[in-house]
N, C-alpha and C positions, 0 to 999 in steps of 0.2 A: 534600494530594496526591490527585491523579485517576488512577484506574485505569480503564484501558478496558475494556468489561465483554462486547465482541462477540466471541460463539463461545469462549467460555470451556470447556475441556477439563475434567468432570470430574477428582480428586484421585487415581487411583490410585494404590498405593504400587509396583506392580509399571512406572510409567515414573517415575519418581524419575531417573532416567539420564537422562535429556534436562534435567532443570534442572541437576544439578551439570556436564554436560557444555557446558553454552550460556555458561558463565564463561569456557571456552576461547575462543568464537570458530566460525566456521563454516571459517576456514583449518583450524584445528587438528583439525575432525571431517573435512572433506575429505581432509587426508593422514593421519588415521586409519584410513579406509576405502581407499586408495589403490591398496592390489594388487588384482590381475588378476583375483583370487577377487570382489573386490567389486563391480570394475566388470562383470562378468561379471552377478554379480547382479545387478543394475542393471537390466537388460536383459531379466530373463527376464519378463517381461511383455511384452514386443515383440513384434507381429505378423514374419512372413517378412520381409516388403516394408519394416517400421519399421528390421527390426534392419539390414536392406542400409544402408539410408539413414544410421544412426546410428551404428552400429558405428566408422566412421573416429573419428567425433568420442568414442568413449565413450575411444578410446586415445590423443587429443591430449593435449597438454602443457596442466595446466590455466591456465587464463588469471589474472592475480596481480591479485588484489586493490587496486583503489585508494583512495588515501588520499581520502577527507572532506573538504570544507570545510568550515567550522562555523560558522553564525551563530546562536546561540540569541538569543528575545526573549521574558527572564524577567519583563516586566511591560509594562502597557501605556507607559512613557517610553522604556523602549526600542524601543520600535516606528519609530518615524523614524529611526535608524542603522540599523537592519536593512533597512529598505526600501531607505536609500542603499548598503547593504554588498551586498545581494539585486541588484541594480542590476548595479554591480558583476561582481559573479561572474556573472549574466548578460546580459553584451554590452549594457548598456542605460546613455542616460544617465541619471544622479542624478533629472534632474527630469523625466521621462520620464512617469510614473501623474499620474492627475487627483486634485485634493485628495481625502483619504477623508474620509468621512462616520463621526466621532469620537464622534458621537452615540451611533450604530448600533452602533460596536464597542465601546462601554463598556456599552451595553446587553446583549450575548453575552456579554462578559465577566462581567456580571452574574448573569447568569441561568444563568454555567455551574454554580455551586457547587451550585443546585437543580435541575438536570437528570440525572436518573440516567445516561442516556444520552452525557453529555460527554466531550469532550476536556479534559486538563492545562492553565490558559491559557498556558503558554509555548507549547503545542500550537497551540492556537487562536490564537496570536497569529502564530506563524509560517507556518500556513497561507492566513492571511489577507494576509500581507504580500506572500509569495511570489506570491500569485495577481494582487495588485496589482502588483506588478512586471510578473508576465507578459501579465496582462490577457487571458486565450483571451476568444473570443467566447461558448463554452457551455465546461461541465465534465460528464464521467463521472465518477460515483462506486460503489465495489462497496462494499456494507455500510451500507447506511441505517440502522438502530438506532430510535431516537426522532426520528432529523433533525437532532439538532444538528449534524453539521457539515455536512452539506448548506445548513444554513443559514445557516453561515458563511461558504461558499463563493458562495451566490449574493450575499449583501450583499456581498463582495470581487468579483464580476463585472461587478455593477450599477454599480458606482461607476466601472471603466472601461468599461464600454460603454452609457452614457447615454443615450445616440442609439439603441439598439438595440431591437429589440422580439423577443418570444417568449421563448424557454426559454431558464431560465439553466444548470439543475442538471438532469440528468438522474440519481437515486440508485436502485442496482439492490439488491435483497435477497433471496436464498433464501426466507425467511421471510415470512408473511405477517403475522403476529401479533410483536409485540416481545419481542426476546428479555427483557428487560428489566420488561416487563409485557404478559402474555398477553392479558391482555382488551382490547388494542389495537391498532391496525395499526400496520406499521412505517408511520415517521415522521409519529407522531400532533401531535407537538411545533413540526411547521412551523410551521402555524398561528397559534400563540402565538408563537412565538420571530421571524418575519417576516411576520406578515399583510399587509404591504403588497405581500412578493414570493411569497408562497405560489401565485400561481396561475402562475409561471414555473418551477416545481421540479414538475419529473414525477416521480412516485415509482410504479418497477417492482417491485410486488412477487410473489413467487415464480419468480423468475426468477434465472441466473446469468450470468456473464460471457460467457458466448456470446451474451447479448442484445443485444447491438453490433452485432449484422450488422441486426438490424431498426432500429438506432436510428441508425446510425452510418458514413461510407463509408471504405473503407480511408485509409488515409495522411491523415485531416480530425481529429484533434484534437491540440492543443498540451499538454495537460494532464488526467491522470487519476488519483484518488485511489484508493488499494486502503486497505481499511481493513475488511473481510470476515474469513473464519477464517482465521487466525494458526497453526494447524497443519500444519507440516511435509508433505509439502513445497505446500499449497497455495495460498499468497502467489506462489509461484513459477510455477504452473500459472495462476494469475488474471495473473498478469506475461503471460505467451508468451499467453493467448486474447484481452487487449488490445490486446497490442504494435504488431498490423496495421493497428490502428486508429489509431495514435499515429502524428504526423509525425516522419520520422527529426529525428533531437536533441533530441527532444519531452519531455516531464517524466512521469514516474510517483513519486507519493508512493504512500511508507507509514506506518503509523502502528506505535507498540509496536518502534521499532528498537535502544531501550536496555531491554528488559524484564527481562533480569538486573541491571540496574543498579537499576531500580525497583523489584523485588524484593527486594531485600538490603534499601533502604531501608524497605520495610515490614517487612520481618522487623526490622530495628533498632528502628524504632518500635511492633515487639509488636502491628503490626495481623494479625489472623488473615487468613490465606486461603485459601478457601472452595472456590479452585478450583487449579488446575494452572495457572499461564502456558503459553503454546505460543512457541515459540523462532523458528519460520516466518519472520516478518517479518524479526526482528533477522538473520538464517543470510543470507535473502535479500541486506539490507543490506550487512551485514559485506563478502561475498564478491563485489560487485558488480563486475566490471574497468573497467567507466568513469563518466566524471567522476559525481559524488555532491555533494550537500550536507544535512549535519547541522544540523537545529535542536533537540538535546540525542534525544526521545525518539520526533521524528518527520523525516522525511527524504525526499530526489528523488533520483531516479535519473535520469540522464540516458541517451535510448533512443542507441542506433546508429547512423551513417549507414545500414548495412546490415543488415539484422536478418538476415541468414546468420550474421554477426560472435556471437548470443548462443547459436550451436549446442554451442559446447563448454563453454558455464559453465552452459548449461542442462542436458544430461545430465551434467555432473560434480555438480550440485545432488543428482541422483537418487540418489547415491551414499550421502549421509547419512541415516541411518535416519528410516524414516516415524514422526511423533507422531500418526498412525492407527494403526487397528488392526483387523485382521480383512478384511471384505469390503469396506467404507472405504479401508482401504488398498490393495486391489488394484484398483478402480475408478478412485482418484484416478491410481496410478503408470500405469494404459492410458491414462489420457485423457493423464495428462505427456508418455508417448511419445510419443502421436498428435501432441501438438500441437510436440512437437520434431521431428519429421517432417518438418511442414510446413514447418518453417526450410530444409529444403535449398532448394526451391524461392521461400521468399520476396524480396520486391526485392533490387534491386541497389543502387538508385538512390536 
């Protein structure tokens, strides 16, 4: 079993309440927090001009959750029903993607177990299919790590878009050094894991999700991975500073969206852990109102025609308590504001 090891939340005992509460569900924290006292909360970080703008939405009727589609692909054999199930569920036909190169993914697949920096390979299998399916031309990624899935990402690009030339991957990171090992830069491991595509994968490091406006034009990409810190609410905050960027009905993945699930299961298996899971992603998932699809521990959201449409599930997110703390967390919930703000005004079309 593969844990993901980006932006891992020191163990204190004093948030203990965020892992026994992520068994619920991000419904079940929503109308926990529900009254007027909370919402209210919510808010006091708002500039004048945020709170005019948000205020209606902070008192809408929250938006209901929708159900999952689920394809998981727990080994590489299942990989070709998932591709035609992926298909499928997005508007595509069956034989649609150009052969994949079986080589290449049994290579990743290989090399995941010795990569500190990995994805699960159900993970890595179903990011690779999905993206075979959708075929974008380029990918944004937030959270480089070591590269591996960047790497993943660009061999699943390459193989649809043969004819193409330039950049596959663009992976963005806070960090410039791996969280994983210091003495390296984020995504040291391209290199080795794709030397043939390594010089198509831009790696941004020290930079966040607002690096899009230099890399990227509004409404131009079909698919973007979030797979960064995992603490509350900033999976959500990286959601709303991409979304401009994403073509309405366009794809956002996340990674870590069953991690109470994966959780139990290490605690059943007696493996110690080292650090605190962050709930962020799965809250995200969980409470998503439109269409969604599950690949067990990693998942897409599908964007909006309208991105005015995500103003009220996104200040209802604000509602459940921060897995920051301190100046961290009053930094993150100004910038959430701002950038749910900017929903009122965003497209229509």
């Amino acid at each position: 079993m593969h844990y993901s090891e980006k932006r891992l939340a020191p163990f204190p005992t004093e948030q203990r309440l965020h892992v026994d509460d992520s068994a619920h569900g991000a419904m079940s924290l929503l109308a926990q927090y529900d009254s007027i006292r909370h919402r209210l909360t919510a808010l006091r970080h708002a500039g004048c001009a945020q709170l005019l703008r948000l205020l209606p939405a902070f008192f809408a009727p929250l938006p209901r959750a929708s159900e999952a589609l689920r394809c998981e692909v727990l080994q590489l054999e299942d990989y070709g029903p998932a591709v035609a199930n992926l298909s499928r569920f997005l508007g595509f036909p069956a034989n649609a993607s150009k052969p994949i190169d079986h080589e290449l993914l049994q290579r990743l697949t290989a090399a995941n177990r010795a990569c500190s920096g990995s994805i699960g390979i159900p993970d890595l299998l179903f990011l690779h299919a999905f993206i075979t399916v959708l075929a974008p031309p380029r990918v944004v990624e937030l959270g480089t790590l070591t590269g591996f899935s960047a790497s993943v990402i660009a061999a699943a690009v390459a193989q649809q878009q043969s004819t193409r030339s330039g950049t596959l991957v663009d992976t963005i990171d806070l960090n410039r050094h791996c969280l994983t090992d210091v003495t390296k830069p984020v995504g040291f491991e391209i290199s080795r894991l794709v030397p043939e595509l390594a010089a198509r994968i831009r790696v941004h490091p020290g930079r966040d999700a607002q690096h899009l406006a230099s890399i990227a034009t509004k409404g131009e990409l079909p698919f973007v991975f979030i797979d960064a810190d995992h603490q509350h609410p900033r999976p959500t905050l990286d959601l709303l500073r991409v979304a401009p960027f994403v073509r309405a009905k366009g794809w956002i993945m996340l990674h870590d969206i069953e991690l109470a699930r994966v959780t139990e299961q290490m605690h059943a298996a007696r493996v110690e852990l080292k650090y605190q899971p962050s709930y962020g992603a799965q809250w995200l998932f969980d409470a998503w109102p439109f269409a969604k699809i599950s690949g067990g521990n990693i998942g897409a959201l599908q964007m909006p025609a309208k991105l005015r449409d995500l103003r009220p599930f996104a200040v209802a997110m604000l509602r459940i308590p921060s897995e920051l703390k301190g100046v961290s967390a009053q930094r993150t919930a100004k910038a959430f504001l701002a950038e749910a703000a900017k929903l009122v005004n965003a497209r229509d079309d």
